[in-house]
C-alpha atoms as a printed R data frame, in Angstrom:
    type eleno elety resid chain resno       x       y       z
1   ATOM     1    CA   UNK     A     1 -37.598  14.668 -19.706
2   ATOM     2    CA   UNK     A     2 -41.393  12.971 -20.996
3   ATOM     3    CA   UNK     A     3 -44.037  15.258 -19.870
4   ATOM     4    CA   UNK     A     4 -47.343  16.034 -21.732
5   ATOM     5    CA   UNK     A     5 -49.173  19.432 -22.475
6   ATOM     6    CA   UNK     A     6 -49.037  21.916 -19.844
7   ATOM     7    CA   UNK     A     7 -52.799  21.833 -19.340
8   ATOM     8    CA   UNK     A     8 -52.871  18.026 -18.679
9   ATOM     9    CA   UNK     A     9 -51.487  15.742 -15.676
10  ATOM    10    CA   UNK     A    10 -47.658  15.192 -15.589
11  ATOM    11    CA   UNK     A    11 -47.687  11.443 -16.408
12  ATOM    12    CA   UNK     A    12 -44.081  11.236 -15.776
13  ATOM    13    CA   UNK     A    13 -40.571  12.431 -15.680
14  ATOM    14    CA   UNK     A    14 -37.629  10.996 -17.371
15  ATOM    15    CA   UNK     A    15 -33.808  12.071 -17.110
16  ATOM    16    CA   UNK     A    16 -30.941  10.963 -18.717
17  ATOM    17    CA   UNK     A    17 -27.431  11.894 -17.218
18  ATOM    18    CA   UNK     A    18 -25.142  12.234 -20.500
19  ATOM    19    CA   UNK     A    19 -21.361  11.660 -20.170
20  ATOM    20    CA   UNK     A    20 -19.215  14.872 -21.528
21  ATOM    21    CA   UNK     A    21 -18.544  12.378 -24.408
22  ATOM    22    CA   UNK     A    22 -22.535  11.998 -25.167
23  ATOM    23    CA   UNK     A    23 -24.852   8.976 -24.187
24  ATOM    24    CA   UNK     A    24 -23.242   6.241 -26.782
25  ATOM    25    CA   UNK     A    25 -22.077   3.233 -25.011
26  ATOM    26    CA   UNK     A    26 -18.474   2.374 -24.228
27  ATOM    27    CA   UNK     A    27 -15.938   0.322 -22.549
28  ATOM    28    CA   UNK     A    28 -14.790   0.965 -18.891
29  ATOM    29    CA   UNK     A    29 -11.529   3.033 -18.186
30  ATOM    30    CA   UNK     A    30  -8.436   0.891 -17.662
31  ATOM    31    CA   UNK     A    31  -7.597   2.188 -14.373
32  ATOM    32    CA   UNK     A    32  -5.811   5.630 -14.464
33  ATOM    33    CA   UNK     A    33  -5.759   6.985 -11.124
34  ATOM    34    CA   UNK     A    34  -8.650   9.691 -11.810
35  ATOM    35    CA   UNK     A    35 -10.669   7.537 -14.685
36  ATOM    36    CA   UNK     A    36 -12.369   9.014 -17.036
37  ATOM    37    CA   UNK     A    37 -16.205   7.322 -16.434
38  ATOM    38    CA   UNK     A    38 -17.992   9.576 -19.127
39  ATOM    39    CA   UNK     A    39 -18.543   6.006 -21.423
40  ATOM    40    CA   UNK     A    40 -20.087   4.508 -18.048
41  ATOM    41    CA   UNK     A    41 -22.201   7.514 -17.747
42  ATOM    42    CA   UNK     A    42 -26.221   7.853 -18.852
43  ATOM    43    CA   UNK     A    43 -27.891   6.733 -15.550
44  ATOM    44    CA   UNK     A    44 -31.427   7.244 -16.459
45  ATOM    45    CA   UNK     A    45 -33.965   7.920 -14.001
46  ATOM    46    CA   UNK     A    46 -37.712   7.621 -13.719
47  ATOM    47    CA   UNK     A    47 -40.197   8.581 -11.321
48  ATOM    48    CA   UNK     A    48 -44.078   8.388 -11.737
49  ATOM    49    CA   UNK     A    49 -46.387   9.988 -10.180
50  ATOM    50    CA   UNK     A    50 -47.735   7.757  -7.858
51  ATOM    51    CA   UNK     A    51 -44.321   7.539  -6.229
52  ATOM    52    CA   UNK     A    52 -42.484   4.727  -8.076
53  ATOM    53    CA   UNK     A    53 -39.168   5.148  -9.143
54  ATOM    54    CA   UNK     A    54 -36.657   3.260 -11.084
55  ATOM    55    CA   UNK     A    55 -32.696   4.285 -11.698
56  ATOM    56    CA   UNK     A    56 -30.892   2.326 -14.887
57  ATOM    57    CA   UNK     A    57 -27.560   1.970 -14.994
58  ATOM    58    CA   UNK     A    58 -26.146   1.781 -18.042
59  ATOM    59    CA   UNK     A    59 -22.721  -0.364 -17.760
60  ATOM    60    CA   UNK     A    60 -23.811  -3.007 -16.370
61  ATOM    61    CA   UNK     A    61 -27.640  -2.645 -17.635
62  ATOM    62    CA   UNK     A    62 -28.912  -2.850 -14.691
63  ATOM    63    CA   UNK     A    63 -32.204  -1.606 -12.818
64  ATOM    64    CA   UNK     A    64 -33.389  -0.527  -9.497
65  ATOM    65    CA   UNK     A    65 -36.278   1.035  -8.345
66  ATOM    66    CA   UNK     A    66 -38.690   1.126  -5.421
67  ATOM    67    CA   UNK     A    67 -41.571   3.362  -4.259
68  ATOM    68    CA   UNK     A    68 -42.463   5.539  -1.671
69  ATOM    69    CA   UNK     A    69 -45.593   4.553  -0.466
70  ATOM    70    CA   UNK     A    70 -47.870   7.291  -1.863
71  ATOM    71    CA   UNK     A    71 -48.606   9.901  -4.285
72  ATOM    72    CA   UNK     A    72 -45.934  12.479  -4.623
73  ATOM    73    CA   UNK     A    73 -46.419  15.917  -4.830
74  ATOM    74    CA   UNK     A    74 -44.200  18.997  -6.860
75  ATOM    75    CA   UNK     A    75 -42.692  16.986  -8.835
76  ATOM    76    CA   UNK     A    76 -39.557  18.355 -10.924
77  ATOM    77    CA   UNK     A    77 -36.489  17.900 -12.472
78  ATOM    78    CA   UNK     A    78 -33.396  19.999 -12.822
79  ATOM    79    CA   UNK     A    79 -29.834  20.242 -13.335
80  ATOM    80    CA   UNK     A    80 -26.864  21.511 -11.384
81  ATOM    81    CA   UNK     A    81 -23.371  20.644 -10.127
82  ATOM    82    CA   UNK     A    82 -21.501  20.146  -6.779
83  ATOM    83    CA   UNK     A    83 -18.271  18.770  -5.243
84  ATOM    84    CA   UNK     A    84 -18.409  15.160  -7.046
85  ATOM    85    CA   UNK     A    85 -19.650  16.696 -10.582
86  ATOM    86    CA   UNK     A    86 -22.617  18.192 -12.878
87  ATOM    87    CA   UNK     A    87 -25.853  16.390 -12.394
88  ATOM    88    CA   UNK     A    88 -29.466  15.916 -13.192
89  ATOM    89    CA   UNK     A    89 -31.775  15.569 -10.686
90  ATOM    90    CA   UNK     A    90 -35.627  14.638 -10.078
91  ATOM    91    CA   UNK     A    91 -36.788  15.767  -6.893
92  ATOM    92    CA   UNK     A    92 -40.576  15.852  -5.088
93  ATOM    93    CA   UNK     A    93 -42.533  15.484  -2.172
94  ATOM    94    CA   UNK     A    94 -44.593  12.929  -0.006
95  ATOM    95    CA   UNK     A    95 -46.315  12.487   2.838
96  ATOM    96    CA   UNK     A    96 -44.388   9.712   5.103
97  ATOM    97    CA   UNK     A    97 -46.688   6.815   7.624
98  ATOM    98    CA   UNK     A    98 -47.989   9.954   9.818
99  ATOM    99    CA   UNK     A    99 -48.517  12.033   6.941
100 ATOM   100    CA   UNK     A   100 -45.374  14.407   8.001
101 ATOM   101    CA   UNK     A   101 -44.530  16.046   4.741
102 ATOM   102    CA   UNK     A   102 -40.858  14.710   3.135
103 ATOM   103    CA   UNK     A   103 -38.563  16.102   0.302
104 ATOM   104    CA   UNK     A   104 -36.711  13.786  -1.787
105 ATOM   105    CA   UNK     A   105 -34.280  13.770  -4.629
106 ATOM   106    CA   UNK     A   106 -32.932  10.889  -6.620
107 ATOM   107    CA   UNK     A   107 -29.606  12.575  -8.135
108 ATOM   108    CA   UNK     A   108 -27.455  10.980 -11.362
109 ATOM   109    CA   UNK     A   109 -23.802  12.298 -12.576
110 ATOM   110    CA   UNK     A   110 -23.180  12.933 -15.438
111 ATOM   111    CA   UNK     A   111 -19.767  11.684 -16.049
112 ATOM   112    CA   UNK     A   112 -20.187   9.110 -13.459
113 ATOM   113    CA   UNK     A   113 -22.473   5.675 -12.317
114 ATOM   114    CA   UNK     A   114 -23.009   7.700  -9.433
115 ATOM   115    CA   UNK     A   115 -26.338   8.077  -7.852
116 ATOM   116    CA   UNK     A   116 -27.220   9.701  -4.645
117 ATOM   117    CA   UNK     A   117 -30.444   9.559  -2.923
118 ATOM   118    CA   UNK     A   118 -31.487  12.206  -0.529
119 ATOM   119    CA   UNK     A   119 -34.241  12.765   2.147
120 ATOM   120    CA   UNK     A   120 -35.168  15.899   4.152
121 ATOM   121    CA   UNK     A   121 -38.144  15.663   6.842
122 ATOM   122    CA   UNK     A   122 -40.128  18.987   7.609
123 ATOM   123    CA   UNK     A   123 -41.430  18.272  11.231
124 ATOM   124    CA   UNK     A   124 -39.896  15.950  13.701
125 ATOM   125    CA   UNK     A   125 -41.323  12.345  13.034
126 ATOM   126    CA   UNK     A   126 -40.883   9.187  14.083
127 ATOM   127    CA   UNK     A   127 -38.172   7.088  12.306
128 ATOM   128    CA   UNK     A   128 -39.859   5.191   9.846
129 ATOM   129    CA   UNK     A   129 -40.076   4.652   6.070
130 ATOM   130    CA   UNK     A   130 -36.486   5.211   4.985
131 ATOM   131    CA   UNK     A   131 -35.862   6.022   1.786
132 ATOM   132    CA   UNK     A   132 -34.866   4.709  -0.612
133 ATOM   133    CA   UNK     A   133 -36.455   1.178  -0.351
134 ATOM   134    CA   UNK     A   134 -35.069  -0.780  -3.312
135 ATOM   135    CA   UNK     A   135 -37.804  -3.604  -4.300
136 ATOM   136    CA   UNK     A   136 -36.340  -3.800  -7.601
137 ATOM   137    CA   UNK     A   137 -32.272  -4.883  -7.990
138 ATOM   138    CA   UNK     A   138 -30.093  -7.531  -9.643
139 ATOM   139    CA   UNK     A   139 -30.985 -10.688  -7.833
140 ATOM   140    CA   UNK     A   140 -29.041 -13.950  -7.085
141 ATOM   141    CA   UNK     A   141 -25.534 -12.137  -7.073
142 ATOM   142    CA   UNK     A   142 -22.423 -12.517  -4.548
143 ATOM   143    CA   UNK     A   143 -22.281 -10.211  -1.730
144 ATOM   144    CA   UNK     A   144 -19.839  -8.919   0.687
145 ATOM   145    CA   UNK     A   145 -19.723  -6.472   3.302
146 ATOM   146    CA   UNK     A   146 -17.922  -6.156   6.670
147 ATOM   147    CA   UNK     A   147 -18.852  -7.640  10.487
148 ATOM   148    CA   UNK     A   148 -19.531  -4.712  13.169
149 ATOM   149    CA   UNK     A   149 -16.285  -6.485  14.830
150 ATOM   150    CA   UNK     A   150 -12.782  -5.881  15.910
151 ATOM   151    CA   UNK     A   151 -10.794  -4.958  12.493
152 ATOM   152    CA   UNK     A   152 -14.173  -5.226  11.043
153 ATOM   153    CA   UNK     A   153 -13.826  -8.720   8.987
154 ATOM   154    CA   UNK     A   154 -14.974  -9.257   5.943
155 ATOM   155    CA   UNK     A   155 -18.045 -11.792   5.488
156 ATOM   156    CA   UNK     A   156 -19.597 -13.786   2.137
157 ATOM   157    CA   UNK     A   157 -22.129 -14.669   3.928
158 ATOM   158    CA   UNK     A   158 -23.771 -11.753   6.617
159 ATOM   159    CA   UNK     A   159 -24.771  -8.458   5.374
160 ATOM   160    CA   UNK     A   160 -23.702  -6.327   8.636
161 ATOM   161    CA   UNK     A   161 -26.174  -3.339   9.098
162 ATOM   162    CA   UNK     A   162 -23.662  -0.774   9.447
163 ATOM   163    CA   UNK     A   163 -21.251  -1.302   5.920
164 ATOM   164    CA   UNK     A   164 -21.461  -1.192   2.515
165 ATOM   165    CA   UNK     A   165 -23.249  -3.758   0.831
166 ATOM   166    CA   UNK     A   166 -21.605  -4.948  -2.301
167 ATOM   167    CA   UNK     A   167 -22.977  -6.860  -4.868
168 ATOM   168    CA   UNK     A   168 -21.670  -8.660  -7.707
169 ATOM   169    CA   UNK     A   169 -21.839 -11.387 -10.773
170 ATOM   170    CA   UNK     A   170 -19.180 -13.890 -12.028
171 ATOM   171    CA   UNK     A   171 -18.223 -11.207 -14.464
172 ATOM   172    CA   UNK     A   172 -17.366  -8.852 -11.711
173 ATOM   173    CA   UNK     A   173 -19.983  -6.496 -12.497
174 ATOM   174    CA   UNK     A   174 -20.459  -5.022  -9.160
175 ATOM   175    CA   UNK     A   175 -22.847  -2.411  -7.696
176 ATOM   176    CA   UNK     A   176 -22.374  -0.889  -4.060
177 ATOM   177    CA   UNK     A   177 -24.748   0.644  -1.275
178 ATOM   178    CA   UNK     A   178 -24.369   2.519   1.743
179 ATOM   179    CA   UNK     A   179 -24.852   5.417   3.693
180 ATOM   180    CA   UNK     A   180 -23.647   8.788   2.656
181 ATOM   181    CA   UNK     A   181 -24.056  10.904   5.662
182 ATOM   182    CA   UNK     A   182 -24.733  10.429   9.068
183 ATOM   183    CA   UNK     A   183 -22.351   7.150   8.555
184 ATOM   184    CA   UNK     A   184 -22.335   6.526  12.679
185 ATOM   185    CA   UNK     A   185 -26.397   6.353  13.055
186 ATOM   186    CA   UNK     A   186 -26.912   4.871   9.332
187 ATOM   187    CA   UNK     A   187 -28.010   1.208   8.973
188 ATOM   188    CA   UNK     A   188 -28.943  -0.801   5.534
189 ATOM   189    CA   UNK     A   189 -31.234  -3.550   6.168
190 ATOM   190    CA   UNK     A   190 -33.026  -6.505   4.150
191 ATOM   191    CA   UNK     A   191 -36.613  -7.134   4.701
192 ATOM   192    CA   UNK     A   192 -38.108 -10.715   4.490
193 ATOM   193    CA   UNK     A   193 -39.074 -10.279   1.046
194 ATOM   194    CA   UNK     A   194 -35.927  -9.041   0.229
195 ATOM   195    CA   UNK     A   195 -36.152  -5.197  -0.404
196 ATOM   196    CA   UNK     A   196 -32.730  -3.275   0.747
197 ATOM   197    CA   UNK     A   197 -33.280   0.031   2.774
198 ATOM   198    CA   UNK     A   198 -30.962   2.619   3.379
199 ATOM   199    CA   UNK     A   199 -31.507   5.057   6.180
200 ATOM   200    CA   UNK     A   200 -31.086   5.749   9.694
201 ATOM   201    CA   UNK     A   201 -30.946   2.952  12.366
202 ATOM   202    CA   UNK     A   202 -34.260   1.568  13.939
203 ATOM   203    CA   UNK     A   203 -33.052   1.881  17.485
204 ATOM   204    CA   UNK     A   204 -33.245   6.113  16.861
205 ATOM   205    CA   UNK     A   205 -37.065   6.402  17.478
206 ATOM   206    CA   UNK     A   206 -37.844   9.712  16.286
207 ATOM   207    CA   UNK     A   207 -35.610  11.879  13.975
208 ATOM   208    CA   UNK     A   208 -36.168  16.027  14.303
209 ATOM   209    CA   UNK     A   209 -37.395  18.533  11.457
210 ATOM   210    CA   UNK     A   210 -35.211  19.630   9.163
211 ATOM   211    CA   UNK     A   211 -33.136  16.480   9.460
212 ATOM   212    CA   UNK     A   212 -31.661  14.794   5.999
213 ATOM   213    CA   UNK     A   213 -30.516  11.656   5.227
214 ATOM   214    CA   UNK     A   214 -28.231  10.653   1.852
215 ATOM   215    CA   UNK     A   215 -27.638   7.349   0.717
216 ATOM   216    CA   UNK     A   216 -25.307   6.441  -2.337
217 ATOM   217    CA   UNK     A   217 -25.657   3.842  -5.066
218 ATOM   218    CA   UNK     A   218 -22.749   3.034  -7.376
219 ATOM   219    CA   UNK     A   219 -22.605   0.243 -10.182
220 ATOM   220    CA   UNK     A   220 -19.582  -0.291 -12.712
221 ATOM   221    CA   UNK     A   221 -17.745  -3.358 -13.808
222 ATOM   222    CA   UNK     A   222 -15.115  -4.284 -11.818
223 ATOM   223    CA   UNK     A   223 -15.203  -5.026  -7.877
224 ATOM   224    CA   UNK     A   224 -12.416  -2.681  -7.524
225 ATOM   225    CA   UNK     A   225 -13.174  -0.347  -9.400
226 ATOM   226    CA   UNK     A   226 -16.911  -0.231  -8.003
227 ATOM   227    CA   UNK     A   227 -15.257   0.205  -4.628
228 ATOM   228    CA   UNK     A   228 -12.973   3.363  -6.347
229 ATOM   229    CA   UNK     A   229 -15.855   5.344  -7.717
230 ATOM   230    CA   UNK     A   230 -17.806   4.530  -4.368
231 ATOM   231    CA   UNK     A   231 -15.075   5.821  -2.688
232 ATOM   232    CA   UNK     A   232 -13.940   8.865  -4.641
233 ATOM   233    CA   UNK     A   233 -17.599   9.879  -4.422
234 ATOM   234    CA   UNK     A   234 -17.652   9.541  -1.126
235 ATOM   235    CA   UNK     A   235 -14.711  11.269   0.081
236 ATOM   236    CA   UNK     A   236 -15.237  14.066  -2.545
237 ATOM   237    CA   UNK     A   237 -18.745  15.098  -1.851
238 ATOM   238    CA   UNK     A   238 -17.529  15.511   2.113
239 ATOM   239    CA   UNK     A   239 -14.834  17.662   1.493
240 ATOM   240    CA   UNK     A   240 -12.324  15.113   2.505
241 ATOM   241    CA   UNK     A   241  -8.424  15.646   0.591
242 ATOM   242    CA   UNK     A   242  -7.345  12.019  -0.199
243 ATOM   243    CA   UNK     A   243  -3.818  11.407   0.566
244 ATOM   244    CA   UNK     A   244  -1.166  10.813  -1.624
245 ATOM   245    CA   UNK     A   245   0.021   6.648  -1.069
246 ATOM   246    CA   UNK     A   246   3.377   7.626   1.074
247 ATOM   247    CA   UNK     A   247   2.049  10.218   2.338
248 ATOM   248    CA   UNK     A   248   3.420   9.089   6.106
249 ATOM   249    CA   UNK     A   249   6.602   6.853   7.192
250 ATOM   250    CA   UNK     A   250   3.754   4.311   7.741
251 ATOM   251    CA   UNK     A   251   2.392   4.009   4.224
252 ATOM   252    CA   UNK     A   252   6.223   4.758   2.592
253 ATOM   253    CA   UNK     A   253   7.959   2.429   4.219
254 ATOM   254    CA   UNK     A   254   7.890  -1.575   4.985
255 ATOM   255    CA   UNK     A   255   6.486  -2.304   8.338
256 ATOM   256    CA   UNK     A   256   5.496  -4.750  11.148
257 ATOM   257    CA   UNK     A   257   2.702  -4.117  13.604
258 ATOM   258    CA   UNK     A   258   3.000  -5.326  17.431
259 ATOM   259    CA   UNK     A   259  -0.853  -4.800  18.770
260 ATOM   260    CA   UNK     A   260  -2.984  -7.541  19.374
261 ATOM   261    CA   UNK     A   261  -3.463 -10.578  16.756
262 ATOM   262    CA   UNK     A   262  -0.322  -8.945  15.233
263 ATOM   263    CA   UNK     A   263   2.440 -11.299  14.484
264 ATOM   264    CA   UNK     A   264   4.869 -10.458  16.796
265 ATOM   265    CA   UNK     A   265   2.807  -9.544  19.202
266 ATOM   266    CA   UNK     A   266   3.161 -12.840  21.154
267 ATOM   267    CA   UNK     A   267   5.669 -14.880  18.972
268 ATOM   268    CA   UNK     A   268   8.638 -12.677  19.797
269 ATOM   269    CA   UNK     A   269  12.203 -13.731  20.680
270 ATOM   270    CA   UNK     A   270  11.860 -13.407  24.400
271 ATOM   271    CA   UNK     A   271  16.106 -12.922  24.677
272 ATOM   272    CA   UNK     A   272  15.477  -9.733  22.680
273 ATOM   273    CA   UNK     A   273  12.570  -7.952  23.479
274 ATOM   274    CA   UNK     A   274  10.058  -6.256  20.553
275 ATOM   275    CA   UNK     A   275  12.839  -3.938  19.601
276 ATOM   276    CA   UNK     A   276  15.504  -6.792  19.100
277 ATOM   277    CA   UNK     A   277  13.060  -8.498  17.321
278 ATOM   278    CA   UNK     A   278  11.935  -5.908  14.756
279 ATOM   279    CA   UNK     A   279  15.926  -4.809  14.364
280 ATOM   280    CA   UNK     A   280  17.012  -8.591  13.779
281 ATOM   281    CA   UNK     A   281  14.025  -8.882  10.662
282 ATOM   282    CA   UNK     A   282  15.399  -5.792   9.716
283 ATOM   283    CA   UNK     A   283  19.142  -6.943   9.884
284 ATOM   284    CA   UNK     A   284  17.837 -10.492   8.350
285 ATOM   285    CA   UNK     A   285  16.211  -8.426   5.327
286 ATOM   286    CA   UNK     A   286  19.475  -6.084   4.509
């Protein structure tokens, strides 16, 4: 943390989230199920005054920042630790486009590229200004994310509001951002000059006091293994027990699905039925 003499202005604040294994740099984990990311660790944050902010990865080096619109007020930092891990945390307040009042926090792990972003609004406002607004990320990379369709398909090309948007190089450094709360009502949109935003969905006009928003930001090498920490931070900071691979007859054993676009669902032997069907593969396989 970079802050001058007491008795002058707070020109800014500076954190560093150190892995258990200090800040020196190291290789990514080779893929145990619960990695250790401590070497991937050291997300440093910055946030000025005047309401920029940046957030540096440090495996891949890269950088993201935005700003807020304003001058932000009670401005601190501090650690702690919840569900997902021990953190450091910068957190202050502005005033959003009707001068409502807002508290936000831009939190780093410290074992983990993990970053979460939160907003809390102290009198109902109308929904504008989500946060964060990311002006500043790695440009002119792949992206992927997932169509607001049946079996929700995959797409290289569209950025659907409503899924993650992943990001990557031809080195498979990847970074990934979505929602992390309120997933239903959340929407991540590009502007015309091509800032991402995070927060809730235009067509909600108004949003009530005391309502908060969190958004999640994740960057590692490896596509996969992007999607894993993403995942695990997900699922971890909501409580949610992640089940063991055969944990039902579904995921144990081999299986064919009947409903529609399915296989067999129309290219069945008609002499037999779906049952006949599925026991004659299952005959043909013994």
């Amino acid at each position: 943390m970079a802050m001058s003499s007491p008795a002058l202005r707070i020109a800014s604040f500076v954190v560093w989230a150190c892995g258990s294994s200090g800040c020196a740099p190291g290789a990514a984990d080779n893929g145990p199920p619960v990695p250790d990311l401590a070497p991937l660790a050291g997300t440093r944050i910055s946030v000025e005054p005047s309401g920029h902010y940046t957030i540096t990865f440090r495996t891949p080096d890269w950088t993201f920042g935005g700003d807020v619109g304003g001058p932000l007020e009670h401005l601190a930092t501090g650690a702690g630790s919840d569900a997902i891990g021990p953190y450091h945390e910068t957190t202050f307040d502005f005033a959003g486009p009707t001068a409502e009042k807002r508290t936000a926090g831009i939190r780093a792990y410290d074992d983990q590229p993990v970053v979460i972003f939160t907003q809390t609004q102290a009198a109902a406002s109308a929904n504008q200004a989500p946060f964060p607004v990311l002006s500043t990320y790695p440009r002119d990379l792949y992206h992927l994310s997932y169509r607001s369709l049946e079996f929700s398909p995959s797409s290289f090309t569209e950025l659907g509001a409503d899924s993650p948007w992943v990001f990557f190089d031809g080195d498979a450094n990847a970074f990934i951002l979505s929602a992390a709360a309120n997933f239903m009502n959340a929407a991540t949109t590009l502007s015309p000059g091509g800032a991402i935003s995070c927060g809730i969905d235009p067509a909600i006009a108004t949003l009530p006091a005391g309502f908060g928003q969190k958004t999640v930001l994740v960057a590692r090498p490896g596509i996969n293994r992007a999607f894993d920490t993403w995942g695990r931070a997900l699922t971890t900071l909501s409580g949610k027990k992640r089940p063991s691979s055969d944990a039902t007859v579904e995921l144990a054993r081999l299986g064919y699905w009947t409903d529609n676009g399915a296989t067999y669902y129309y290219n069945y032997d008609k002499n037999q039925g779906y049952p006949g069907t599925l026991l004659a593969i299952r005959d043909a396989f013994q």
